[in-house]
C-alpha positions as CSV (number, residue, x, y, z in Angstrom):
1,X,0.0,0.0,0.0
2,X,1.1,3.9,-0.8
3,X,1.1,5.7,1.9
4,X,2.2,8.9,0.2
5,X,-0.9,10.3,-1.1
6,X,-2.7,9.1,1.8
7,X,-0.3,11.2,4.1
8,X,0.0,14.1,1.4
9,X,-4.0,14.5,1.5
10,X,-3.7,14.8,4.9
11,X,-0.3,16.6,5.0
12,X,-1.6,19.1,2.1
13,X,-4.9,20.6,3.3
14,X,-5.4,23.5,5.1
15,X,-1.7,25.2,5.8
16,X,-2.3,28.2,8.2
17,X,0.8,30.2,9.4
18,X,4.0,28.0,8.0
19,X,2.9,25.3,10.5
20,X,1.6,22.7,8.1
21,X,-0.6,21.2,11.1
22,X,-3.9,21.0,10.6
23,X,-6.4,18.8,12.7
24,X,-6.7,16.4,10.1
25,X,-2.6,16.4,10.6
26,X,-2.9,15.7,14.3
27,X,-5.4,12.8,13.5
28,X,-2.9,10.6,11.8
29,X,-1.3,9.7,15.3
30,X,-4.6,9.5,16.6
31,X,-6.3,7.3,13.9
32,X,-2.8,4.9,13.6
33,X,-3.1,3.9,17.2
34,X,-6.4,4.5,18.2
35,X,-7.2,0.9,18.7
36,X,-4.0,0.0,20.5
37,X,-3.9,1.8,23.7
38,X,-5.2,-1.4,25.7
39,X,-2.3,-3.1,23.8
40,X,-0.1,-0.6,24.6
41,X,0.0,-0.7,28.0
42,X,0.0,-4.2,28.0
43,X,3.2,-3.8,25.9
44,X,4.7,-1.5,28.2
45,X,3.8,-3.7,31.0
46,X,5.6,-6.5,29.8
47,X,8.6,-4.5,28.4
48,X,8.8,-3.2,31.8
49,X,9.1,-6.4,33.6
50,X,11.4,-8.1,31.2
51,X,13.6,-5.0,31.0
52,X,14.8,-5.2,34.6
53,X,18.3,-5.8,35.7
54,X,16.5,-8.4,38.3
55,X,14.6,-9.9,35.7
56,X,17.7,-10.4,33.3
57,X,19.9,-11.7,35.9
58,X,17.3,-14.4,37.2
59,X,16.3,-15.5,34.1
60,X,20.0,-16.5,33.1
61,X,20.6,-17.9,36.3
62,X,17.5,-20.5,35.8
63,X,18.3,-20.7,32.6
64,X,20.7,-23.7,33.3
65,X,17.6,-25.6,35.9
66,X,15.4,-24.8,38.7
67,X,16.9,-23.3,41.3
68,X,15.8,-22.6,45.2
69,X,15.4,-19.1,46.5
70,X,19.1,-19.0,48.4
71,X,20.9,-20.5,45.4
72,X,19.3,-17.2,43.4
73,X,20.1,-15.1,45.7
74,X,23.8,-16.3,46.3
75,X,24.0,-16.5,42.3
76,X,22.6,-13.5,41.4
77,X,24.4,-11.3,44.1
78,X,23.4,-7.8,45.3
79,X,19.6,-8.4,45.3
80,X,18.2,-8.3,48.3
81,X,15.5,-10.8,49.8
82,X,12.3,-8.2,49.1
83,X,14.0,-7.6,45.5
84,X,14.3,-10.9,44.6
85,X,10.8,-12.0,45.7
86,X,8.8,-9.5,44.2
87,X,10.9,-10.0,41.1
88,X,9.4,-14.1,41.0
89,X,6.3,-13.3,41.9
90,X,5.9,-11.0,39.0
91,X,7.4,-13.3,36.9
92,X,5.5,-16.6,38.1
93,X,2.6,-13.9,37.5
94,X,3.4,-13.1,34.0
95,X,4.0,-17.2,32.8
96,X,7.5,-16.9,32.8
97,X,8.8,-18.4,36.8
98,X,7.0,-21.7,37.9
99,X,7.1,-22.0,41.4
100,X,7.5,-25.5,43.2
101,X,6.9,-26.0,46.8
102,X,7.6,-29.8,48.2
103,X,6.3,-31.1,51.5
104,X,9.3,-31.7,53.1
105,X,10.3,-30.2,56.6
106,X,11.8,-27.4,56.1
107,X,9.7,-26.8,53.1
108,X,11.6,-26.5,49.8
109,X,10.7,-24.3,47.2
110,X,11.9,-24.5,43.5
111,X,11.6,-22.0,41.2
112,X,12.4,-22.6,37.7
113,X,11.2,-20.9,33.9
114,X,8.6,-22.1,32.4
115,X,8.8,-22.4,28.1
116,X,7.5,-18.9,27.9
117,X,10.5,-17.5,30.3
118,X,12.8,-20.1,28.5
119,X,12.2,-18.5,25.3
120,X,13.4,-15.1,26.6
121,X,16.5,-16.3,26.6
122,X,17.4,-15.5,23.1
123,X,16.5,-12.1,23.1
124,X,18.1,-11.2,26.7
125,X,21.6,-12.7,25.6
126,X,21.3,-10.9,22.2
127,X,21.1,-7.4,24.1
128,X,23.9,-8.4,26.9
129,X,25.7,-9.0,23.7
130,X,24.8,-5.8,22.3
131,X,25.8,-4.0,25.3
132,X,29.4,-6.1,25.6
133,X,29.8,-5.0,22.2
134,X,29.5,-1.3,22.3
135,X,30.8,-0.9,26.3
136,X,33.9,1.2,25.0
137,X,31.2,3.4,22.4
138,X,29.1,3.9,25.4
139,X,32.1,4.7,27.8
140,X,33.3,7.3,25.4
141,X,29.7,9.0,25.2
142,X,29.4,9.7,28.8
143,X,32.8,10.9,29.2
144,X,31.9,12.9,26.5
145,X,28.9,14.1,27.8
146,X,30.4,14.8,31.0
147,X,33.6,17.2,30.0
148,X,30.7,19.0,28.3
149,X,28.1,19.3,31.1
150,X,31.4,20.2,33.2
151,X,32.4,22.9,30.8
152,X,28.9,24.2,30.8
153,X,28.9,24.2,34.6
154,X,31.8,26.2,35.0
């Protein structure tokens, strides 16, 4: 599909002042995702979960087999107890942590990723490769960015 004369009928109409908008301009945006905000969120949601340094660092760590709640925590490292237990119970919440508990005295409790958590695997290591890749780009940005928010400090 064109989009071109779809956008320039919208784009051409009704000019005022140099600006170009228009509300039929400003309706694009609103017509493109006017049946998405649900989704959106729910997007967001998600991103937000699977996005977080806890979430990353547990999922690789159970990525090799269930795993009790010490053996996380000793693994993982820096996380405290509260951290690390809201972090599985959002992710046993969202499909991606299934969580075991045996009937033994003292009660064990496994945790371990279920196929939906296993197969955010492949895109968590594909951005920890990302980021080992461009560490030294990165590293020279902010000390770039630094010197200049220095020199517009002083």
């Amino acid at each position: 599909m064109d989009l071109l004369p779809r956008l320039d009928g919208v784009l051409g109409e009704g000019r005022q002042g140099g600006t170009g908008l228009t509300p039929r301009h400003t309706d694009v945006t609103t017509r493109a995702t006017a049946h998405l905000p649900d989704q959106c969120d729910a997007i967001g949601s998600i991103l937000s979960r699977v996005g977080d340094k806890w979430t990353v660092l547990i999922v690789m760590t159970l990525a090799d087999g269930p795993k009790r709640f010490n053996e996380l925590k000793r693994a993982i490292g820096g996380v405290s107890q509260r951290m690390l237990t809201l972090t599985l119970r959002g992710l046993e919440r969202d499909g991606m942590v299934t969580r075991t508990v045996f009937p033994t005295i003292p009660p064990r409790v496994d945790y371990e990723l279920t196929e939906l958590g296993h197969s955010l695997r492949v895109p968590v290591e594909a951005l920890g490769q990302w980021a080992f890749a461009h560490l030294p780009v990165v590293a020279r940005a902010r000390a770039e960015f630094d010197q200049r928010q220095a020199a517009d400090d002083a």
